[in-house]
matplotlib code that plots the C-alpha trace (Angstrom):
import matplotlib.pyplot as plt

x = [-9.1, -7.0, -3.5, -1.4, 1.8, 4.0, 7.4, 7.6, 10.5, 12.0, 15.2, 17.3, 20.9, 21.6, 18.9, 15.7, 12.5, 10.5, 10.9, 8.6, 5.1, 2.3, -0.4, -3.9, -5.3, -9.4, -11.3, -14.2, -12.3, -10.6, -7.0, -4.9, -1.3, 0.0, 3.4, 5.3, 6.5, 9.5, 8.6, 7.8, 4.3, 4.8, 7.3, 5.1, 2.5, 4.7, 5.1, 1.4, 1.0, 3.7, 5.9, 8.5, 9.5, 9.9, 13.6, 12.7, 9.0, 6.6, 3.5, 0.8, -2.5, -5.9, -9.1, -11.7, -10.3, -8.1, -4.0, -2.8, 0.6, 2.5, 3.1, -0.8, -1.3, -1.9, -4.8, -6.9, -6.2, -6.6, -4.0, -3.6, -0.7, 1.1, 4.3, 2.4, 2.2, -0.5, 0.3, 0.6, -0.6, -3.2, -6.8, -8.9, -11.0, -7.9, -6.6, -9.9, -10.0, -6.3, -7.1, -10.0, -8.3, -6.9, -9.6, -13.3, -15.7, -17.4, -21.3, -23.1, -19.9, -18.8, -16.8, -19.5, -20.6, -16.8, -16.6, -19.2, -17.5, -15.0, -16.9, -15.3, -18.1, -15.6, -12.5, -12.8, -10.7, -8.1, -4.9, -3.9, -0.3, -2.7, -4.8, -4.1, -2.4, -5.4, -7.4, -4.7, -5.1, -8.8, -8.2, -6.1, -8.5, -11.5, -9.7, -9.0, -12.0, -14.0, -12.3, -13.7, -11.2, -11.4, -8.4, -8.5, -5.1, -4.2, -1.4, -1.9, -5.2, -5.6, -2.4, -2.8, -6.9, -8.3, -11.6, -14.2, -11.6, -11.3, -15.4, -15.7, -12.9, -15.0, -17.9, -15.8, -15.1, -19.0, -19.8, -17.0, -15.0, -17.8, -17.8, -13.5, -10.4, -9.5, -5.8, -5.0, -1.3, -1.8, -0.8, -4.0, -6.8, -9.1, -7.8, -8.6, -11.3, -13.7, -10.7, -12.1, -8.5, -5.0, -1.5, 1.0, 4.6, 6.5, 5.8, 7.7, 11.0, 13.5]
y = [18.1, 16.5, 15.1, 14.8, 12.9, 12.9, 10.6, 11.4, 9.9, 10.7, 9.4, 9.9, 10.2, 8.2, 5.5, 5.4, 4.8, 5.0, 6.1, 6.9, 6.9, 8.6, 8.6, 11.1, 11.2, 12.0, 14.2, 12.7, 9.1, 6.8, 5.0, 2.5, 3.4, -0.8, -2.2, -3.7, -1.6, 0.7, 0.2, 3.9, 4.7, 7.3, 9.1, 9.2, 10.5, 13.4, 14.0, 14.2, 16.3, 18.4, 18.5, 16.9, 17.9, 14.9, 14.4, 13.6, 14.9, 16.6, 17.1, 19.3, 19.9, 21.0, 22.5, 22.2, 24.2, 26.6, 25.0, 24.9, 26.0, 23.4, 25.9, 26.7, 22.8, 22.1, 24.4, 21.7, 18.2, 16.8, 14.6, 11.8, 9.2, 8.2, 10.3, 13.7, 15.2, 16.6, 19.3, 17.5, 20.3, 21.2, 19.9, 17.8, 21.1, 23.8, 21.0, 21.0, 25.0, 25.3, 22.6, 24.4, 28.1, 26.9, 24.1, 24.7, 22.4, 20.1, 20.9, 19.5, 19.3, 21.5, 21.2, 19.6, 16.8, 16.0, 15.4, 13.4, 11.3, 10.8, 9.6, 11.8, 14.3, 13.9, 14.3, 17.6, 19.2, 16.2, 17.1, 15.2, 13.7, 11.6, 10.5, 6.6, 6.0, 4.6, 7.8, 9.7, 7.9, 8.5, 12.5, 12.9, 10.8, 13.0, 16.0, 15.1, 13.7, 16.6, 18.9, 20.5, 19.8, 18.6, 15.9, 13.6, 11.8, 9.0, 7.3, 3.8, 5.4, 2.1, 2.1, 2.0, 0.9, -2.2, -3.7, -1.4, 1.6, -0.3, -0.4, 3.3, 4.3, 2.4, 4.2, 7.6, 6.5, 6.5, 9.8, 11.4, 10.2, 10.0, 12.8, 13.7, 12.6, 10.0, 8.2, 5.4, 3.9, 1.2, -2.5, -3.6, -4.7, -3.4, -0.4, 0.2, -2.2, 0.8, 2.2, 1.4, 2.0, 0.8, 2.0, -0.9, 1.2, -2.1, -1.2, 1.6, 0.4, 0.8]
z = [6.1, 3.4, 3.5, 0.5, 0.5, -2.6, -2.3, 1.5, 3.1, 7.0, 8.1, 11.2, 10.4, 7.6, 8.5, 6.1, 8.7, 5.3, 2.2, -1.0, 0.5, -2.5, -0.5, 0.4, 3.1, 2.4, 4.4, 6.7, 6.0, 8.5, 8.1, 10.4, 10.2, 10.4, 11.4, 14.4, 17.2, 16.0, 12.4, 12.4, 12.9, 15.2, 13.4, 10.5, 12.6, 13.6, 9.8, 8.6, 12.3, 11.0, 13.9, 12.3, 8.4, 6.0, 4.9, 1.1, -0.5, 0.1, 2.2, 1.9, 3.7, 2.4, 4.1, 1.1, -1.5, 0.8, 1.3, 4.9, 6.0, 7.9, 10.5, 11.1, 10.8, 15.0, 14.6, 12.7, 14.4, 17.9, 18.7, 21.8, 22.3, 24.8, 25.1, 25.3, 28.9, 30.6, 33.0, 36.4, 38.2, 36.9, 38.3, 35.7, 35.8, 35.4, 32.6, 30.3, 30.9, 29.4, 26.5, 25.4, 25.4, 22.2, 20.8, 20.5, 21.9, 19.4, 19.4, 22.5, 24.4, 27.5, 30.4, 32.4, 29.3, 29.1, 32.9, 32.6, 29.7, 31.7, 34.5, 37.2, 38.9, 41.6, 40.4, 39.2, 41.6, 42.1, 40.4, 37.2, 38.9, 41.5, 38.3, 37.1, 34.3, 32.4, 33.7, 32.5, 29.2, 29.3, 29.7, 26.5, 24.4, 25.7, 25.2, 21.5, 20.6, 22.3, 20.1, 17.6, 14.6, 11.1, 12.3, 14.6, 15.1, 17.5, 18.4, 20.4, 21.8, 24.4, 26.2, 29.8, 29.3, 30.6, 28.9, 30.0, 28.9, 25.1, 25.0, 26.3, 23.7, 20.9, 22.2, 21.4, 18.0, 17.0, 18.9, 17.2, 14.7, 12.2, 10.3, 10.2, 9.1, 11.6, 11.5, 13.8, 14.5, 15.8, 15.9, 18.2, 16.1, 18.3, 18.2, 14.4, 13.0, 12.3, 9.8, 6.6, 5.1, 5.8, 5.2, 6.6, 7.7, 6.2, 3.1, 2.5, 4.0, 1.4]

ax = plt.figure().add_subplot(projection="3d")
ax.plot(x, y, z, "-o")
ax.set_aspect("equal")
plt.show()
């Protein structure tokens, strides 16, 4: 999937969060959206996601040769950050079961390999508002990376993880980030280092 932004600019009332961004986004490449907390990442995120509309510019989305309505957008990304709810009560296995009646499992994956990512053979029948928040944490970044989508988007994707959650995460990026468009925000290092390209929020503060 390819992401084209031409003078993009989002404000809320008459405050500029950024303005003037000319940028692509490449399919199969990843990028590290950079700046200090409430610079903005986020809200750009919701921009290239297409849940929120750009104030100024224009954004368009690509799938080879074929453009992508804004509106059919949600259809070709995964997305995990923080402030999206899971459904409390659901089950971890009623939960993967709703996800993936609107995703398709990446190849090799199932139900049964993604409990097992998660490292719950247990847990399947607990209900998600008993779940930690770190294993809640750990659900939404299996979800998205077990879905089969040309995007992969992620917003603070350790919050809530201790070490061994940052090394499993890292261990999620090489099984399946490889071979999509994959955008950080992130002001963690660790978080990004594999990114081999970098857009820094401060930038386009005007």
């Amino acid at each position: 999937m390819k992401i084209a932004l031409q003078n993009i600019g989002r404000r809320f009332n008459r405050d500029w969060i950024f303005r003037k961004i000319d940028y692509t986004f490449q399919p199969g490449e990843s990028y590290a959206v950079l700046g200090p907390n409430g610079s903005g990442k986020s809200t750009l995120l919701s921009v290239l996601n297409a849940s929120l509309s750009p104030s100024e510019g224009k954004i368009s989305f690509f799938l080879g040769d074929m453009s992508v309505e804004a509106e059919s957008v949600y259809k070709q990304l995964s997305l995990a950050a923080p402030y999206l709810e899971l459904i409390e009560e659901f089950t971890l296995e009623e939960m993967i079961s709703f996800h993936f009646k609107f995703k398709s499992f990446r190849p090799a994956v199932d139900k049964e390999k993604l409990i097992e990512l998660l490292s719950l053979p247990g847990g399947r029948h607990k209900m998600i508002k008993y779940f930690s928040s770190g294993m809640k944490q750990r659900l939404k970044l299996a979800l998205a990376f077990s879905s089969d989508t040309p995007a992969l988007m992620l917003d603070e994707p350790t919050s809530n993880l201790d070490k061994q959650g940052v090394e499993w995460y890292l261990n999620l990026v090489q099984q399946f980030a490889a071979d999509r468009l994959t955008i950080i925000c992130s002001n963690q290092e660790h978080e990004y280092s594999f990114c081999k390209n970098r857009l820094d929020i401060s930038d386009y503060k005007k």
